[in-house]
C-alpha positions as CSV (number, residue, x, y, z in Angstrom):
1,X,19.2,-9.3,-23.3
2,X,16.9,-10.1,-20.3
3,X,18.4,-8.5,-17.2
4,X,18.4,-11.4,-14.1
5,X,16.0,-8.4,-12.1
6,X,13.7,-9.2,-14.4
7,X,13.9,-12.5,-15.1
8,X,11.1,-14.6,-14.2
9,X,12.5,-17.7,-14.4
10,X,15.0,-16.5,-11.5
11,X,11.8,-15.3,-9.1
12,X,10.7,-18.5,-9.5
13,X,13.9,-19.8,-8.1
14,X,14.5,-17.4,-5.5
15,X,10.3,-18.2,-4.5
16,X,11.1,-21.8,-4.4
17,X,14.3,-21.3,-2.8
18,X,13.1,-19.7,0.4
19,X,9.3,-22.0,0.2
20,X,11.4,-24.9,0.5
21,X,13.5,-23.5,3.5
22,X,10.1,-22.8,5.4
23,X,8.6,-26.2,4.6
24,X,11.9,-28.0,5.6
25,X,12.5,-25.6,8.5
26,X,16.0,-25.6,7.3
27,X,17.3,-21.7,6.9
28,X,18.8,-21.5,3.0
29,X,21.3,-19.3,1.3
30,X,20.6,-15.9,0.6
31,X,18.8,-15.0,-2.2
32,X,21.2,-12.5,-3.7
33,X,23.7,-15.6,-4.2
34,X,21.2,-16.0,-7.0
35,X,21.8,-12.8,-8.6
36,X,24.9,-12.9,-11.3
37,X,27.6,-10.5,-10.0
38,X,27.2,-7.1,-10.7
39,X,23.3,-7.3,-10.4
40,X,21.3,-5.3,-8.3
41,X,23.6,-3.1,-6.7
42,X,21.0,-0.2,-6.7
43,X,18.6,-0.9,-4.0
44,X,15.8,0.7,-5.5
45,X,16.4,-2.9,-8.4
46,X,17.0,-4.8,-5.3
47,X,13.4,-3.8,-4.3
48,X,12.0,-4.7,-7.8
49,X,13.2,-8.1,-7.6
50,X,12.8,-9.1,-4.3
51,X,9.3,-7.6,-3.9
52,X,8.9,-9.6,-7.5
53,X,9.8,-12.9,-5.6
54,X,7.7,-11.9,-2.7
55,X,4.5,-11.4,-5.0
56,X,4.8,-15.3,-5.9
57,X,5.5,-16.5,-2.5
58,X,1.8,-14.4,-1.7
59,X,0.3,-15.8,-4.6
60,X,1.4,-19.6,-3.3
61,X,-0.2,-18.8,-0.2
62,X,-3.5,-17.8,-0.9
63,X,-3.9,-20.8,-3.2
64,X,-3.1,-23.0,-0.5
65,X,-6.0,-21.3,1.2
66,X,-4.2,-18.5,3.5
67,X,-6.3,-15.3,4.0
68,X,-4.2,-11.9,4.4
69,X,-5.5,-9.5,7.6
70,X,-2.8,-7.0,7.2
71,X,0.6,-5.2,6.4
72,X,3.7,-5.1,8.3
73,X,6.6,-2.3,7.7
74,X,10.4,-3.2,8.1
75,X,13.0,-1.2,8.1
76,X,12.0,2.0,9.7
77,X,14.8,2.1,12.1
78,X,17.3,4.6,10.1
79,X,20.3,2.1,12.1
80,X,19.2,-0.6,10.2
81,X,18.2,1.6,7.0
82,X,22.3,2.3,7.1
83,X,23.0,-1.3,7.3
84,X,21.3,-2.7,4.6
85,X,22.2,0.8,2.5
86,X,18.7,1.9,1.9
87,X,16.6,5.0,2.7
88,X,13.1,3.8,2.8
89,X,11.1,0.8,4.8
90,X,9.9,-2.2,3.3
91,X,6.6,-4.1,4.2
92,X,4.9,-7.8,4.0
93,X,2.0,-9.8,4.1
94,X,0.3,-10.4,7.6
95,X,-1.8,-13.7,7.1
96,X,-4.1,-14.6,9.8
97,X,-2.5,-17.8,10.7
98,X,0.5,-15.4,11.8
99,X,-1.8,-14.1,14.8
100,X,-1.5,-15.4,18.7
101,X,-3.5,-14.0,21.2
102,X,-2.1,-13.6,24.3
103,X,-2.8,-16.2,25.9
104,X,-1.9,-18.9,23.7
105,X,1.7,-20.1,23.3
106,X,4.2,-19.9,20.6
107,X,5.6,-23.3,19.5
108,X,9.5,-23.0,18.5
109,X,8.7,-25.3,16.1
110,X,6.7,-22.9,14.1
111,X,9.8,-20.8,13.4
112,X,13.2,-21.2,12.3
113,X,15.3,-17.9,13.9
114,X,12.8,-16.2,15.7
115,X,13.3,-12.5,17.2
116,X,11.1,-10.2,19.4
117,X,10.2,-6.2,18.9
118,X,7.7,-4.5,20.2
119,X,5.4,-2.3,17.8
120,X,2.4,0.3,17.8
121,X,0.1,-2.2,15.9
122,X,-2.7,-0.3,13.8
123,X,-6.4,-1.7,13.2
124,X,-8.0,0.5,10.5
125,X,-11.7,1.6,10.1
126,X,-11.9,2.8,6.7
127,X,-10.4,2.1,3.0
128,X,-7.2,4.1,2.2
129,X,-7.3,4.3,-1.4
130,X,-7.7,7.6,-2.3
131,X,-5.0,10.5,-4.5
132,X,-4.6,12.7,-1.1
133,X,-3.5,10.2,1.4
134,X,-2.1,13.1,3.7
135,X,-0.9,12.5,7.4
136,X,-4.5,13.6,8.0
137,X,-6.3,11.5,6.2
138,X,-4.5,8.1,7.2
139,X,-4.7,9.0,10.9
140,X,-8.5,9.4,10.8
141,X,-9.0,5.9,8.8
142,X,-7.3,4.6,12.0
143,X,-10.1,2.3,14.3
144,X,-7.6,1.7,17.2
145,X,-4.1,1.5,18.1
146,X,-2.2,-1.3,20.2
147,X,0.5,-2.1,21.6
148,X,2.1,-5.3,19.9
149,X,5.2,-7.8,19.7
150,X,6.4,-8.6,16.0
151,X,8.3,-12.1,16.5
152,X,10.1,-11.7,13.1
153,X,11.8,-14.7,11.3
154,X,13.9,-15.2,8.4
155,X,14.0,-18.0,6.3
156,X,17.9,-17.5,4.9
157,X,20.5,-19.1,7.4
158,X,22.5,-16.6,10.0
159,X,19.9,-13.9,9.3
160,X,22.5,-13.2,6.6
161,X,20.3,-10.9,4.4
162,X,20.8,-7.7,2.5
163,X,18.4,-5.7,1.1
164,X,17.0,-7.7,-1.6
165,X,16.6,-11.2,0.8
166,X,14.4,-9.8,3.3
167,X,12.1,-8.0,0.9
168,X,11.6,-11.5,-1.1
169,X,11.3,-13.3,2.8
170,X,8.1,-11.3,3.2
171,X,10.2,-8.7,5.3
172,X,11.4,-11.6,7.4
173,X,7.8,-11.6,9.0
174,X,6.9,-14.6,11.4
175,X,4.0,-14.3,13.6
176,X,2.8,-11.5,15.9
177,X,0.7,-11.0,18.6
178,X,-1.8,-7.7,19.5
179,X,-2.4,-6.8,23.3
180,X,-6.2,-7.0,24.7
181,X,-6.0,-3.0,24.8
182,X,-7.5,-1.5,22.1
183,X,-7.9,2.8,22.0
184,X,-8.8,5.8,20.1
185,X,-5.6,7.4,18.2
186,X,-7.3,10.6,19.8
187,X,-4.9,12.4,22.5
188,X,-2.2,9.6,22.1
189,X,1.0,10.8,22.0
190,X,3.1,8.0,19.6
191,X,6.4,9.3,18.8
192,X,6.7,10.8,22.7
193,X,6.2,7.1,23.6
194,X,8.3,4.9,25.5
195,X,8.9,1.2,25.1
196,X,10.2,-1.3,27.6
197,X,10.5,-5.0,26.8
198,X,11.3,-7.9,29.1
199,X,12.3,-11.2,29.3
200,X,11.3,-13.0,32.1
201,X,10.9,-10.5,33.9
202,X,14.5,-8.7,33.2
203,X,14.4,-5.8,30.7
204,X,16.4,-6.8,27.6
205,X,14.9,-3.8,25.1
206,X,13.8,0.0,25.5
207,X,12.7,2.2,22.6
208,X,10.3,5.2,21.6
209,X,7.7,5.9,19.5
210,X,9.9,8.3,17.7
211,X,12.1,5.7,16.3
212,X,9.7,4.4,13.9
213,X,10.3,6.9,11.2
214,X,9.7,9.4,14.1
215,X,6.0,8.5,14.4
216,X,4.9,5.5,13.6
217,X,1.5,7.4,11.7
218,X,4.2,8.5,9.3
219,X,5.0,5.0,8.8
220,X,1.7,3.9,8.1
221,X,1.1,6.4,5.8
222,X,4.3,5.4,3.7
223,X,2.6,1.9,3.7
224,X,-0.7,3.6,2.3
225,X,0.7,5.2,-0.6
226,X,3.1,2.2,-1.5
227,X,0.6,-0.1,-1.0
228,X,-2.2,1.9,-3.2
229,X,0.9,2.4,-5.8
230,X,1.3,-1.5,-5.5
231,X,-2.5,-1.9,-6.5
232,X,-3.0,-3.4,-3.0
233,X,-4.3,-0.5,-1.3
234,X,-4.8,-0.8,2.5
235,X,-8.8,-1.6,4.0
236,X,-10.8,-1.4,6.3
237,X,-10.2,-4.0,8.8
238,X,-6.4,-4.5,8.2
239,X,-4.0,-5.0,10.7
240,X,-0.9,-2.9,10.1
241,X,2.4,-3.5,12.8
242,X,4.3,-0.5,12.4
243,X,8.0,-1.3,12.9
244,X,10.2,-1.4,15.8
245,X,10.5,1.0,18.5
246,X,13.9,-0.6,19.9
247,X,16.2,-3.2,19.4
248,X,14.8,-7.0,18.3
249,X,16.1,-9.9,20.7
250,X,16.6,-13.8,19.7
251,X,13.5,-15.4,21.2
252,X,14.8,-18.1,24.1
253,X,12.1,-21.0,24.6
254,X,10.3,-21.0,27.8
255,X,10.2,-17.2,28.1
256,X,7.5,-15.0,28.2
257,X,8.3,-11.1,26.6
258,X,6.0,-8.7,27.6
259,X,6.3,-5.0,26.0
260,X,5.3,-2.2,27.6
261,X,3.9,0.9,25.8
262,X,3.3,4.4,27.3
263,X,-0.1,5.2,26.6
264,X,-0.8,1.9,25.1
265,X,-0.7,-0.8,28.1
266,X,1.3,-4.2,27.5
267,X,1.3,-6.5,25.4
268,X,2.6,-10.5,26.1
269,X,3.9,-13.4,24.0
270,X,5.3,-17.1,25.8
271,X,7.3,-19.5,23.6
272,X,6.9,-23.4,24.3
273,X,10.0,-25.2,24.8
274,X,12.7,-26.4,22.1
């Protein structure tokens, strides 16, 4: 008997399930509703399936003529680990239509629930698809590091997800934006960073480096090996956002959030109106 993990016929559902919210921009019910009771209560199944679902929702886009740039990580906050009942990150596709500079302005319209952390953003400079992909070895593949606002999004209604709905939402990945400030990983200091985000001009997040899986190179290293284990190994070129390094805030229109990294300069995004 075909366990529904494993069923494909169900990815297919769950894929057209949250395709259909994004086209409609209409948030659906969670994925797991899909799941018959007393399926995927391990997370390490609730992985299998949703990244399963996720897969086909990748596949979709690059037919419809999407390129991928990059990887973003989620869930490297351990709060949020405890919340969802897991003990490792997740990660999604970064597709270059996701990118604003800064200077450019974020229609609502483009999202359905948006939110906004600040990240250490990676841009690599060398292939990391190799056996020994040590701490060593995936900080010197590093070109430059900037600071960076995630504006995450999820496609299921209330942002009521578990484990297995935002690794089939693509992480509940939106768009993102990179500051002008590009520099050498040489001499920086990640996890001793601090993080101030505003709103306006009035602070509504702080964070550190250190909250990122306590350095967000360890974080981008998990994302090496799982991705090389995924037969997607990282390259050169590839934009990786690291994960949070404080709390995410609802994203108000007519607001500009500008993050500010020690070490790493600012970084601003500004959201049209309603």
């Amino acid at each position: 008997m075909t366990s529904a993990l494993t069923d494909p016929e169900l990815h297919v559902l769950a894929a057209d399930r949250l395709r259909q919210a994004a086209a409609d921009r209409t948030p659906c019910a969670p994925i797991r509703d899909l799941l018959p009771d007393g399926e995927a209560t391990d997370p390490a199944d609730q992985m299998e399936f949703g990244y399963a679902v996720q897969r086909l929702l990748t596949s979709s886009s690059l037919e419809s003529g999407r390129r991928i740039v990059g990887s973003k990580i989620g869930l490297t906050a351990p709060a949020v680990q405890a919340q969802l009942g897991v003990d490792r990150p997740d990660l999604g596709i970064l597709y270059e239509d996701m990118a604003f500079g800064e200077g450019e302005t974020i229609p609502m319209s483009r999202l359905l629930q948006p939110k906004v952390e600040a990240e250490v953003g990676f841009v690599l400079g060398a292939d990391l698809d190799r056996d020994d992909l040590t701490l060593d070895v995936v900080r010197d593949a590093v070109r430059s590091v900037v600071a960076s606002l995630e504006i995450v999004d999820s496609r299921i209604a209330d942002w009521n997800i578990r484990l297995v709905d935002t690794v089939a939402d693509n992480a509940s990945c939106g768009v993102y934006v990179l500051g002008s400030q590009h520099l050498s990983l040489d001499g920086l200091d990640l996890p001793g960073a601090t993080m101030s985000m505003t709103a306006n001009g009035e602070v509504v997040s702080e964070g550190a480096g250190s909250a990122c899986m306590g350095d967000p190179c360890i974080a981008l290293q998990w994302l090496a090996e799982t991705a090389r284990r995924f037969g997607t190994p990282l390259r050169a070129g590839d934009v990786i956002l690291s994960g949070a390094l404080g709390p995410m805030v609802p994203a108000q229109p007519d607001t500009t959030y500008e993050a500010t990294i020690t070490g790493l300069g600012t970084v601003r995004a500004t959201f049209g109106p309603a």
